[in-house]
C-alpha beads as a LAMMPS data file, in Angstrom:
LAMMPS data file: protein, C-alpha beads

392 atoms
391 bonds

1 atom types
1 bond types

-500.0 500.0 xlo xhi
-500.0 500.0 ylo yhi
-500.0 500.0 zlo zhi

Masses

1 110.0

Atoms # bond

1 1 1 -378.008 286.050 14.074
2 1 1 -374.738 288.185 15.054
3 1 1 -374.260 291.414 13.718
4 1 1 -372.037 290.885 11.127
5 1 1 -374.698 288.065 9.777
6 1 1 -376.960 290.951 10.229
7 1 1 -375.189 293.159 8.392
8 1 1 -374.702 290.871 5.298
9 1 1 -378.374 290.144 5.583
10 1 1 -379.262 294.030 5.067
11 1 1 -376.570 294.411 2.616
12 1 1 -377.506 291.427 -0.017
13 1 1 -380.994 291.984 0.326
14 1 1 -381.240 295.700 -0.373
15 1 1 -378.118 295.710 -2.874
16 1 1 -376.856 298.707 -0.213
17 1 1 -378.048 301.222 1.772
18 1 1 -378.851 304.301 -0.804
19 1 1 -381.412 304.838 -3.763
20 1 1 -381.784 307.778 -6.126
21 1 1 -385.019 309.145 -5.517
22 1 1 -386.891 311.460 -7.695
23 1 1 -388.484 315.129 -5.844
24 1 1 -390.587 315.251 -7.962
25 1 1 -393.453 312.887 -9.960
26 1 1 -394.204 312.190 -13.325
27 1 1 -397.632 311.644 -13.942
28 1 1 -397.931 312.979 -17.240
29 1 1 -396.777 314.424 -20.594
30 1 1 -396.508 317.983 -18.679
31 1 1 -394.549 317.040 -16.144
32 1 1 -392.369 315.404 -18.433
33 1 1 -392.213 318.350 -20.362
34 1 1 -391.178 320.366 -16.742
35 1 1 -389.232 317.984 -15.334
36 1 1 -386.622 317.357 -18.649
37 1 1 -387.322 318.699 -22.555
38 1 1 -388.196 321.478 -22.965
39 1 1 -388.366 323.528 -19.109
40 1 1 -385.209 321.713 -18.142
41 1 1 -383.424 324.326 -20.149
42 1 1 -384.418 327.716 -18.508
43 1 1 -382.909 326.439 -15.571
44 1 1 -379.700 325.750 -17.847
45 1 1 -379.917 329.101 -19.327
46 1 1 -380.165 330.631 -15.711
47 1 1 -377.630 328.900 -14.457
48 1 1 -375.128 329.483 -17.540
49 1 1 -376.086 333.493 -17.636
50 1 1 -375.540 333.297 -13.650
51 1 1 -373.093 330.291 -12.057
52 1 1 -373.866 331.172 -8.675
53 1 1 -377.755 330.261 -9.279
54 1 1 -376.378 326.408 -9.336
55 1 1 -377.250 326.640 -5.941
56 1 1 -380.451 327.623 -6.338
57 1 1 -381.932 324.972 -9.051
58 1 1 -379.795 321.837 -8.826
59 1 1 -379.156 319.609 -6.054
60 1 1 -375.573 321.015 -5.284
61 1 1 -376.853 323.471 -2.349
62 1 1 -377.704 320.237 -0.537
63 1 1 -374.962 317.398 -2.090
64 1 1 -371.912 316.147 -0.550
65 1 1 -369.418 313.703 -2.249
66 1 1 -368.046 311.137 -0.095
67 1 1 -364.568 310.521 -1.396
68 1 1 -362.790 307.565 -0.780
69 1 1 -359.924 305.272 -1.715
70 1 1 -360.027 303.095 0.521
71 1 1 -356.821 303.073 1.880
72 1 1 -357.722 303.315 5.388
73 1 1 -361.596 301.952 5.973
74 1 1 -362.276 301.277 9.520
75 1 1 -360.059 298.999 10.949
76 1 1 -359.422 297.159 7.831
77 1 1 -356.912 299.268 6.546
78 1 1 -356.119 299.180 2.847
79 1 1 -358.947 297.340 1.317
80 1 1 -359.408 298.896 -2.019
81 1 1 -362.203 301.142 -3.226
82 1 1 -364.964 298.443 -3.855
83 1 1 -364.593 297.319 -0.638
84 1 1 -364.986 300.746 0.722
85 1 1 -368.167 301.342 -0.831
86 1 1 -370.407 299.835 2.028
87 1 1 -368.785 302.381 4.709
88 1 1 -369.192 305.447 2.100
89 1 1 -372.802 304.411 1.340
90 1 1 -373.446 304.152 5.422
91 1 1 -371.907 307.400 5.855
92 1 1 -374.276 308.902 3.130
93 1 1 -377.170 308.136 5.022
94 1 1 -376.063 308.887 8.186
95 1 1 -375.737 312.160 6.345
96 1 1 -378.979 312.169 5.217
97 1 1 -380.753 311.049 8.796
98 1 1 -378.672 313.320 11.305
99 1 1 -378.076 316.366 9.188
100 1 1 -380.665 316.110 6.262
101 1 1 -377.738 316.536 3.800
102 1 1 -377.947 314.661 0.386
103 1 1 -374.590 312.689 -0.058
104 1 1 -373.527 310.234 -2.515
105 1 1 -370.493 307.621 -2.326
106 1 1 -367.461 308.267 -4.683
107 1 1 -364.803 305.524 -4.094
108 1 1 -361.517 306.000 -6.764
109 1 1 -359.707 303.435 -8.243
110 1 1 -356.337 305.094 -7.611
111 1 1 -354.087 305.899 -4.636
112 1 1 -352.280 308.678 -6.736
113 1 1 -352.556 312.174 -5.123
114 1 1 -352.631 314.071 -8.100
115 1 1 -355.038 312.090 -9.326
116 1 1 -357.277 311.972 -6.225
117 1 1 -357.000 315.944 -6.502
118 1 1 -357.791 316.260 -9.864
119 1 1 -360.776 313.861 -9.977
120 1 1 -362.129 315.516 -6.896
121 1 1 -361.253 319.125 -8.654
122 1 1 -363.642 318.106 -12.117
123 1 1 -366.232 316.834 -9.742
124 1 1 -367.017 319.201 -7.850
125 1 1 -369.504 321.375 -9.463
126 1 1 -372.310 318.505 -8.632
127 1 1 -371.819 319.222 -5.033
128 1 1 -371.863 321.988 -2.209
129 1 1 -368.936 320.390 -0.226
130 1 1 -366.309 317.514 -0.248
131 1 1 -366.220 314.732 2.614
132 1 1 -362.866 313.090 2.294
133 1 1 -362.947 309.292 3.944
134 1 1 -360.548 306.815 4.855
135 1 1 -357.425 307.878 2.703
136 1 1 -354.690 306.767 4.177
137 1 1 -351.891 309.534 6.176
138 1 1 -350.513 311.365 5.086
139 1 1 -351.569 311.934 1.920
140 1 1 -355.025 312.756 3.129
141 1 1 -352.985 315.581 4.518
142 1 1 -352.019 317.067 1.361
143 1 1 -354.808 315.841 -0.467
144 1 1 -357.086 317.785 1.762
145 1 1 -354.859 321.101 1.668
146 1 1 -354.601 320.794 -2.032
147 1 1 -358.104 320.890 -2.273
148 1 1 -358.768 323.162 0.109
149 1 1 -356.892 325.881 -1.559
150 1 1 -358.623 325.041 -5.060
151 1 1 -362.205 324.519 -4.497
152 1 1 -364.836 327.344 -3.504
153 1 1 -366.789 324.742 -1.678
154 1 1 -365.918 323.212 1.654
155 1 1 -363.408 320.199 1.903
156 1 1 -363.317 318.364 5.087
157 1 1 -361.793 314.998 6.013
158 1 1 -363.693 313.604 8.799
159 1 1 -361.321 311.458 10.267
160 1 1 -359.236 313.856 10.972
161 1 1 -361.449 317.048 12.152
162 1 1 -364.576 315.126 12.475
163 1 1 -363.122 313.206 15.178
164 1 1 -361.532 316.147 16.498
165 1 1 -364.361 318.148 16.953
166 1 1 -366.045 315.240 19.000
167 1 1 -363.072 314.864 21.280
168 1 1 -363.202 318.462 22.032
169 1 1 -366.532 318.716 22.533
170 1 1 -365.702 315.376 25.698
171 1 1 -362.288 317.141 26.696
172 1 1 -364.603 320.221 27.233
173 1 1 -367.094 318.725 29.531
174 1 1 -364.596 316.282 31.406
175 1 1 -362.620 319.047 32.029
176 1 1 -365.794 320.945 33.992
177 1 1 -366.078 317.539 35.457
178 1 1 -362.631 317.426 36.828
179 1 1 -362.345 320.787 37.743
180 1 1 -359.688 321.555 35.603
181 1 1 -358.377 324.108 32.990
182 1 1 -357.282 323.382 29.166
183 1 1 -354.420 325.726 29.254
184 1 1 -352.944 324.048 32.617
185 1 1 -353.284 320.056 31.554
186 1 1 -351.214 317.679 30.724
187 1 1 -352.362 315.621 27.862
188 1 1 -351.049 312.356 25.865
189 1 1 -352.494 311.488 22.258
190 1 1 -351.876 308.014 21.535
191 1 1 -351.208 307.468 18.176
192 1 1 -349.867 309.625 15.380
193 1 1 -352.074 309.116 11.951
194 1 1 -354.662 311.954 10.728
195 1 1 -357.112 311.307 13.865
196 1 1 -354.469 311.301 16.218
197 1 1 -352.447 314.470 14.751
198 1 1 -356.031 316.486 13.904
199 1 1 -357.018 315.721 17.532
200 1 1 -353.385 317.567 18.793
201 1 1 -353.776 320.585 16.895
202 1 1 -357.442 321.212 17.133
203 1 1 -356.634 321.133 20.910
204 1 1 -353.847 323.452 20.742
205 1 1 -356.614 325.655 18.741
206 1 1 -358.858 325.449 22.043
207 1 1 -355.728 326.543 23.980
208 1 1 -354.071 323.557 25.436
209 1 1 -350.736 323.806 26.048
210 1 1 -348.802 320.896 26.932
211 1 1 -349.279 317.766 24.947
212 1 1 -347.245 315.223 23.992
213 1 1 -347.900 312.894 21.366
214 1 1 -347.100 309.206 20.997
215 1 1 -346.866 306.040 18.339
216 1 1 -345.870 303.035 18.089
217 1 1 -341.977 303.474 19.027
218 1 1 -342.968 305.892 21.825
219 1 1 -343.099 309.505 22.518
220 1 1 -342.943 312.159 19.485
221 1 1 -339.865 314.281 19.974
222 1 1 -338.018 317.157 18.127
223 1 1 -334.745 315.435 16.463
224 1 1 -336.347 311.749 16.710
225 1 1 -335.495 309.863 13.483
226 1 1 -336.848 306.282 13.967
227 1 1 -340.364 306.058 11.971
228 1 1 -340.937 309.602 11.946
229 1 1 -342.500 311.606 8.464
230 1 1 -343.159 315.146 7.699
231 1 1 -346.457 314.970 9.691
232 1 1 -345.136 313.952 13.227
233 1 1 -342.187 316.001 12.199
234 1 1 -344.321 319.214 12.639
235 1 1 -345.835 317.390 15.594
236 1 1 -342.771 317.504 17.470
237 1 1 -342.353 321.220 17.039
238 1 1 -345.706 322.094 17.928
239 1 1 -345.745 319.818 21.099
240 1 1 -343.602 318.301 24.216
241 1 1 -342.133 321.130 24.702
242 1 1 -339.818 320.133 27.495
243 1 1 -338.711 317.322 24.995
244 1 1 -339.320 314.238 26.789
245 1 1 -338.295 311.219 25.661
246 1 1 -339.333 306.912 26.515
247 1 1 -342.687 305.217 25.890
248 1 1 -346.466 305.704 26.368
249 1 1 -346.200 304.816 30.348
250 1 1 -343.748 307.276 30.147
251 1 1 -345.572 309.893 29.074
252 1 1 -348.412 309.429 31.229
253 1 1 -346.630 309.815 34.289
254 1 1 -348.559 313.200 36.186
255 1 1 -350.928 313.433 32.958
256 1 1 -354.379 314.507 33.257
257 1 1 -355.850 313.487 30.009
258 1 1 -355.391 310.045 28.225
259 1 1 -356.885 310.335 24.502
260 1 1 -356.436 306.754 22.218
261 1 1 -356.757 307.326 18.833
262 1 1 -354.492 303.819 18.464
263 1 1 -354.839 300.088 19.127
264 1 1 -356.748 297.602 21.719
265 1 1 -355.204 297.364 25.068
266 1 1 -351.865 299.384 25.024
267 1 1 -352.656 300.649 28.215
268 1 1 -353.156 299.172 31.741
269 1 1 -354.354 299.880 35.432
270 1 1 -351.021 300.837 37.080
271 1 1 -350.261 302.978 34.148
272 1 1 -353.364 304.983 34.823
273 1 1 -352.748 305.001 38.416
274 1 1 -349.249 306.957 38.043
275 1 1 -351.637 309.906 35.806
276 1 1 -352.366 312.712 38.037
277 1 1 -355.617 312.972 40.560
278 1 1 -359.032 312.657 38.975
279 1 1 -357.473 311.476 35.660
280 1 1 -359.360 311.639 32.001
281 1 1 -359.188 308.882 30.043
282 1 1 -360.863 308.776 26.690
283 1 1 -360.135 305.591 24.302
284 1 1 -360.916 305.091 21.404
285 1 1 -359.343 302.656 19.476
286 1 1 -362.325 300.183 18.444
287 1 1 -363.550 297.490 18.699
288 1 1 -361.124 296.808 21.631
289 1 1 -360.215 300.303 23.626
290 1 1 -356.806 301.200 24.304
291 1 1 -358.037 300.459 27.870
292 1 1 -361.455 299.338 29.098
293 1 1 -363.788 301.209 31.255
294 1 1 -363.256 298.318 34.289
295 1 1 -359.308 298.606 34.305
296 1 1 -359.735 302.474 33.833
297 1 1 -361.374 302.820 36.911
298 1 1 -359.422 300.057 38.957
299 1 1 -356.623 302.629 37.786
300 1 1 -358.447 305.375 39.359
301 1 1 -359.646 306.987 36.025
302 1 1 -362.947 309.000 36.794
303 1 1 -364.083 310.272 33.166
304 1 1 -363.984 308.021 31.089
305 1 1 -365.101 307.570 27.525
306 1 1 -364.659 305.125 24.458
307 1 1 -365.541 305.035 20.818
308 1 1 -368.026 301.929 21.627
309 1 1 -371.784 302.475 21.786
310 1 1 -371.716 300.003 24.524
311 1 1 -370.292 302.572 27.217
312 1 1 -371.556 305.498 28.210
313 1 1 -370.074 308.405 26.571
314 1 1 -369.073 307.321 23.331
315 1 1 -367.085 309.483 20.846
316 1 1 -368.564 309.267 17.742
317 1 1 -368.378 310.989 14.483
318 1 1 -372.231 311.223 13.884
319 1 1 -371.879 313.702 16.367
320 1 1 -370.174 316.112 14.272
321 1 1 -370.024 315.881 10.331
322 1 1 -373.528 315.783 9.568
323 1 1 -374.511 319.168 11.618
324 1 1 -370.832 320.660 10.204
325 1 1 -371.780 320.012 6.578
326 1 1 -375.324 321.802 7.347
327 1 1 -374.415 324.499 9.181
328 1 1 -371.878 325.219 6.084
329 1 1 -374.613 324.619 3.049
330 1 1 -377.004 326.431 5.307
331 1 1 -374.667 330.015 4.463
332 1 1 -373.099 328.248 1.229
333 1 1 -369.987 328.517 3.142
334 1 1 -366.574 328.738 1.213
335 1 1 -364.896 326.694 3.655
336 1 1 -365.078 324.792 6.950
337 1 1 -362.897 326.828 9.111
338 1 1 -361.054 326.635 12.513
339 1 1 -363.767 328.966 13.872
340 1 1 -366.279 326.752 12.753
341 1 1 -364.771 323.331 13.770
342 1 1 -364.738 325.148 17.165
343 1 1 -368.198 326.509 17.583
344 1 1 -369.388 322.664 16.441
345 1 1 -367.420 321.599 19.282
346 1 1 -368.215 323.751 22.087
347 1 1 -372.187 323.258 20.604
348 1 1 -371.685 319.915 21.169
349 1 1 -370.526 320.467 24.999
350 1 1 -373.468 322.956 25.621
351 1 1 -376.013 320.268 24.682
352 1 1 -375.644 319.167 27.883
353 1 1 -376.330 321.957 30.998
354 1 1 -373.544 321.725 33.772
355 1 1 -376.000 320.667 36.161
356 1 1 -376.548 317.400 34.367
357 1 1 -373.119 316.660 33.419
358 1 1 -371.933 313.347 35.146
359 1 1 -369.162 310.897 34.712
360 1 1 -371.644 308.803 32.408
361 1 1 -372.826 311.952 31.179
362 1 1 -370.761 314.814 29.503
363 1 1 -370.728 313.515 25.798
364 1 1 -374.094 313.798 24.610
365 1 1 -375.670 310.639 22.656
366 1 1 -376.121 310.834 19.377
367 1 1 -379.658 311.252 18.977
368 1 1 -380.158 313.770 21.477
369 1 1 -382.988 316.321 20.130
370 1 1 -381.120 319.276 20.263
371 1 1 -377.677 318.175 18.931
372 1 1 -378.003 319.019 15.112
373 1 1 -379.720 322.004 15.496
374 1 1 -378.086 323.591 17.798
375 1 1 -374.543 322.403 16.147
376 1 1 -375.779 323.526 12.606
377 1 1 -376.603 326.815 13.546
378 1 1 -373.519 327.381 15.997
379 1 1 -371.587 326.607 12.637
380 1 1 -373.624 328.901 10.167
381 1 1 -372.914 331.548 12.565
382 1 1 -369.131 331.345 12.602
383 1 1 -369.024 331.132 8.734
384 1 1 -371.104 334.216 9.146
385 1 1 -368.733 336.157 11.624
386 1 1 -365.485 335.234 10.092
387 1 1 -366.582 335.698 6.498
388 1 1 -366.322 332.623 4.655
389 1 1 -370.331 332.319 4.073
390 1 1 -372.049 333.696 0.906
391 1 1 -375.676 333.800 2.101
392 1 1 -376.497 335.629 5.590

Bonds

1 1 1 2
2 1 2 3
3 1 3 4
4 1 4 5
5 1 5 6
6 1 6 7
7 1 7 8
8 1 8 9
9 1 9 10
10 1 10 11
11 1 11 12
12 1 12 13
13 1 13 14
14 1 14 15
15 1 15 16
16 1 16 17
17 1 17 18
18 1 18 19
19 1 19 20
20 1 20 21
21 1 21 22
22 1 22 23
23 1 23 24
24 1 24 25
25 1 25 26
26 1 26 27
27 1 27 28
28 1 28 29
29 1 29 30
30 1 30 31
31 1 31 32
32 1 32 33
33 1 33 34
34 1 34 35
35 1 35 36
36 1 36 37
37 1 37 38
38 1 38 39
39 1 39 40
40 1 40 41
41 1 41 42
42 1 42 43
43 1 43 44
44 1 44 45
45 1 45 46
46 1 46 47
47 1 47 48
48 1 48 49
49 1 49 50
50 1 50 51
51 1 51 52
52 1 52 53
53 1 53 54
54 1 54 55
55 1 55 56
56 1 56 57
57 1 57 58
58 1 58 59
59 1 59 60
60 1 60 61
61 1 61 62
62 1 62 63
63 1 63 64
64 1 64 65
65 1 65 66
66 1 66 67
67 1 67 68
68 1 68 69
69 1 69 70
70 1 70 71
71 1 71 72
72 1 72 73
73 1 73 74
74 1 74 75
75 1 75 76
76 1 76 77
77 1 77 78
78 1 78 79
79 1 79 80
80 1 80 81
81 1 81 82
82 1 82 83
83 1 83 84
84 1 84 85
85 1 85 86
86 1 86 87
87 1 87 88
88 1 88 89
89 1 89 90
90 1 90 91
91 1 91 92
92 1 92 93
93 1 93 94
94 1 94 95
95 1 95 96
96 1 96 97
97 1 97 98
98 1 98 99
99 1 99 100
100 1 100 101
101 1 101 102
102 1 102 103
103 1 103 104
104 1 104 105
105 1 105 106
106 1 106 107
107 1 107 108
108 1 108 109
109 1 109 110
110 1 110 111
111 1 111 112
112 1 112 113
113 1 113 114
114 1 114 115
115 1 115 116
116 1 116 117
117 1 117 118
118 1 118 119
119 1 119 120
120 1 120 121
121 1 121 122
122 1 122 123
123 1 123 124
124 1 124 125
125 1 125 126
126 1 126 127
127 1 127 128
128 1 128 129
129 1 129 130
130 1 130 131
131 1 131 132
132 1 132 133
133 1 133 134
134 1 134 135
135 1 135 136
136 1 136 137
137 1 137 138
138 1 138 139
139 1 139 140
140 1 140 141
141 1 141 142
142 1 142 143
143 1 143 144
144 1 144 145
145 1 145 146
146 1 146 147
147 1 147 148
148 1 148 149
149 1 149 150
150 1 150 151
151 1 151 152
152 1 152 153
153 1 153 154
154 1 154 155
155 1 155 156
156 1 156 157
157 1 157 158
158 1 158 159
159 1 159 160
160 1 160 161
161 1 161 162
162 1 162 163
163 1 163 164
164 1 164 165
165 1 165 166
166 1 166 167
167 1 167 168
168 1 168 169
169 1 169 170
170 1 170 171
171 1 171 172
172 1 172 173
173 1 173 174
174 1 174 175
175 1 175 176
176 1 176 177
177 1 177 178
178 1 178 179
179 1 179 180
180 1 180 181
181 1 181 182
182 1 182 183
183 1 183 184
184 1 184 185
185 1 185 186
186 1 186 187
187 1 187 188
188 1 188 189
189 1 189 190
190 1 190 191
191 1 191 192
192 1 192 193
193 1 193 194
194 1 194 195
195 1 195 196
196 1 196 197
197 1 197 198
198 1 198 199
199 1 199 200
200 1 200 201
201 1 201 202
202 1 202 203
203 1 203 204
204 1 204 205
205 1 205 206
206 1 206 207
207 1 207 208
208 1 208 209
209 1 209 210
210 1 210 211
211 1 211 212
212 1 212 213
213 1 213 214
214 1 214 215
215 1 215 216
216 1 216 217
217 1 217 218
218 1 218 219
219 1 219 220
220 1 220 221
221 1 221 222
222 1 222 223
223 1 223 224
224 1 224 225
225 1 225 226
226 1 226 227
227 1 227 228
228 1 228 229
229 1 229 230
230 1 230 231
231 1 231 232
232 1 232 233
233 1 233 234
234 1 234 235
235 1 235 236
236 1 236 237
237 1 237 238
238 1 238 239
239 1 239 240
240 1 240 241
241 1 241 242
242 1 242 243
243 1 243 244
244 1 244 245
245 1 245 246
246 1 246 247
247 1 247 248
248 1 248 249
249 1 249 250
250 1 250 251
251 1 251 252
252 1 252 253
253 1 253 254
254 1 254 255
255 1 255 256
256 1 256 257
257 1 257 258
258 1 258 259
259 1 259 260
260 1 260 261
261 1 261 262
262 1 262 263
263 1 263 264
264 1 264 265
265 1 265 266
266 1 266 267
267 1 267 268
268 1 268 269
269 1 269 270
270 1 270 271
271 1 271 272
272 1 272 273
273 1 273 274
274 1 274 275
275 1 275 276
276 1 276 277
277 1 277 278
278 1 278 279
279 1 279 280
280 1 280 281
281 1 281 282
282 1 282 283
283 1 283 284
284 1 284 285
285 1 285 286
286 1 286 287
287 1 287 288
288 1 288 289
289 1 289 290
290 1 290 291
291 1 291 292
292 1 292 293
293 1 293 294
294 1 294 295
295 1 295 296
296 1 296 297
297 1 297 298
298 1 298 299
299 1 299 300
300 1 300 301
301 1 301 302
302 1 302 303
303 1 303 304
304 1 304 305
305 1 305 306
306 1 306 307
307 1 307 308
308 1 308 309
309 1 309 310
310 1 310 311
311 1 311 312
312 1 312 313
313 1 313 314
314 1 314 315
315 1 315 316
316 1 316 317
317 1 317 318
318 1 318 319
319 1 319 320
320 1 320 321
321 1 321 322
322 1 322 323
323 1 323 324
324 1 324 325
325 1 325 326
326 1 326 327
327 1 327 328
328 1 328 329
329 1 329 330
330 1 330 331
331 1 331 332
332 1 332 333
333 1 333 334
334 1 334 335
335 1 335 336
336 1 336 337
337 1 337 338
338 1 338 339
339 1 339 340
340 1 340 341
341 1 341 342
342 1 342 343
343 1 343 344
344 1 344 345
345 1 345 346
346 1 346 347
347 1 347 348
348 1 348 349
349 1 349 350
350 1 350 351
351 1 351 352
352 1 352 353
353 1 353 354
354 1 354 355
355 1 355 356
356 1 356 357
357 1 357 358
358 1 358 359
359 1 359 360
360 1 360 361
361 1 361 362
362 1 362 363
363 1 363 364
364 1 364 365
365 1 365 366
366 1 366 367
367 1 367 368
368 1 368 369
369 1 369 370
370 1 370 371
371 1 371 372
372 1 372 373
373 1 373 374
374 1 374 375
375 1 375 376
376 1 376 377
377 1 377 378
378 1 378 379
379 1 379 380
380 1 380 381
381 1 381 382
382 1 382 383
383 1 383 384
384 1 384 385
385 1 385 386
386 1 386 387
387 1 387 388
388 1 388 389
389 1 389 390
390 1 390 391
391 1 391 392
């Protein structure tokens, strides 16, 4: 049986991946009487005399919503929100096993971003935090500042900082690796939808300072009119600063860091071979890399790193969202900041000690017994420092 039989197999017998289950039991009349009418409404009256104790008896100081539309799920694109439901449920317990955060799937039948915004908005007392998934760019863009500057509670689309904290997290270690500094690299990001663009800035955050950014007509410049939109329009201010112009072999000419956030084999050997000495090459597009390991190597790549679990050092989100939500609901955190994202990342990174870093060694794997914990506190503690958390 192949995975995707598998897959089905788990699916049809189980009718999904999540249940409701109760905390508590009900064995008799009293704990009837506790559980719902008449104790359920001192908690109620609490709650109403005091909104803040929410937190302290209902589920929301442990609740995530997992909001989808399904406009972008995977690498099946625009698929619809039923369709979607099967990734949203499998990110809820991913949730749930990495991060012990309650989550719960909520796919909308719309693609409107008012409407997204508003649904979300009425929502949103249930949970502590919003998890935005596989909405299309670039309205996830707005969608998510919209939100942000709304809700009370932290918003957070994982495909965009999710994968960015990750990425860090490798560019950190390969860097150490390599022998190299963030602020003197050159580095290309394939690709220009929320991944791709998140990745850019959240490395200009960790102070790199020369990136250029590509898509599918080549490299993103100030001025460029062909398939550009207000998203890679700000990308072009904020990087390629000498204004290059031409393709993605192009743009890796002399460059020390490849990152693929785009499609399967767009690069090749001799393209790696014309990137500077010792060159880091992290692809991601999945299932087929933008280049695999093999050719990376035959190219001269060193570091390498993929989004497939079949590789060593694989980028993957489990590595970040579930530790980010619980370091936030740990403080009942307003927000997930750029202080935050960063501490996750560089928590990540620290996992492993430099004496055990390796070219098949400087992401950490996912189920490494420290990850969470470490990450989750890392990002308490920066809600703490920079204000944003309501519980110390």
């Amino acid at each position: 049986m192949d995975i995707n039989q598998e897959a089905l197999k788990l699916h049809s017998e189980n009718r999904g991946k999540i249940e409701v289950v109760s905390k508590t039991k009900i064995k008799d009349m009293h704990d009837l009487a506790v559980v719902y009418t008449p104790g359920v409404a001192e908690p109620c009256r609490k709650i109403h005399q005091n909104v803040a104790d929410v937190y302290t008896y209902t589920v929301k100081g442990n609740m995530v919503a997992v909001v989808s539309d399904g406009t972008a799920v995977l690498g099946l694109g625009d698929i619809g929100p039923e369709a979607a439901i099967p990734v949203m449920e499998g990110k809820a317990v991913l949730f749930k096993y990495f991060g012990g955060v309650d989550a719960f799937p909520i796919c909308l039948a719309t693609k409107d971003t008012d409407e997204i915004v508003e649904t979300v908005i009425r929502i949103a007392p249930v949970f502590g935090g919003i998890n935005l998934e596989d909405i299309s760019a670039p309205r996830c863009f707005e969608i998510e500042k919209r939100l942000k500057e709304t809700l009370d509670i932290p918003v957070f689309h994982d495909d965009q900082h999710g994968t960015a904290v990750v990425v860090l997290s490798g560019v950190i270690n390969a860097l150490k690796l390599a022998n190299k500094k963030m602020e003197e690299v050159k580095m290309v990001v394939n690709g220009a939808g929320a991944a791709s663009i998140a990745v850019a800035k959240f490395l200009l955050s960790a102070g790199a300072q020369n990136i250029i950014l590509c898509d599918s007509k080549g490299i993103v410049y100030e001025g460029r009119t062909e398939n550009m939109n207000s998203a890679k329009e700000e990308m072009a201010e904020l990087t390629n600063k000498d204004k290059a112009k031409g393709n993605l072999a192009d743009a890796l000419v002399g460059a020390d860091v490849f990152l693929g956030l785009s499609g399967p084999n767009l690069v090749t050997s001799e393209m790696v071979k014309r990137m500077a000495h010792d060159p880091i090459v992290i692809a991601m597009a999945n299932p087929i890399p933008e280049i695999y390991p093999d050719e990376a190597r035959a190219g001269g790549a060193r570091i390498i790193a993929t989004g497939r679990s079949d590789f060593p050092n694989q980028v993957n989100n489990c590595l970040g969202f579930p530790a980010i939500f619980k370091g936030a609901l740990k403080v009942r955190a307003r927000e997930i900041n750029e202080e935050m994202k960063l501490a996750a990342a560089h928590a990540i990174a620290s996992v492993i000690p430099d004496n055990e870093l390796s070219e098949t060694n400087f992401i950490p794997n996912v189920f490494h017994p420290e990850v969470m914990d470490k990450e989750a506190e890392a990002v308490a503690q920066a809600a703490r420092e920079t204000g944003v958390a309501r519980i110390y």
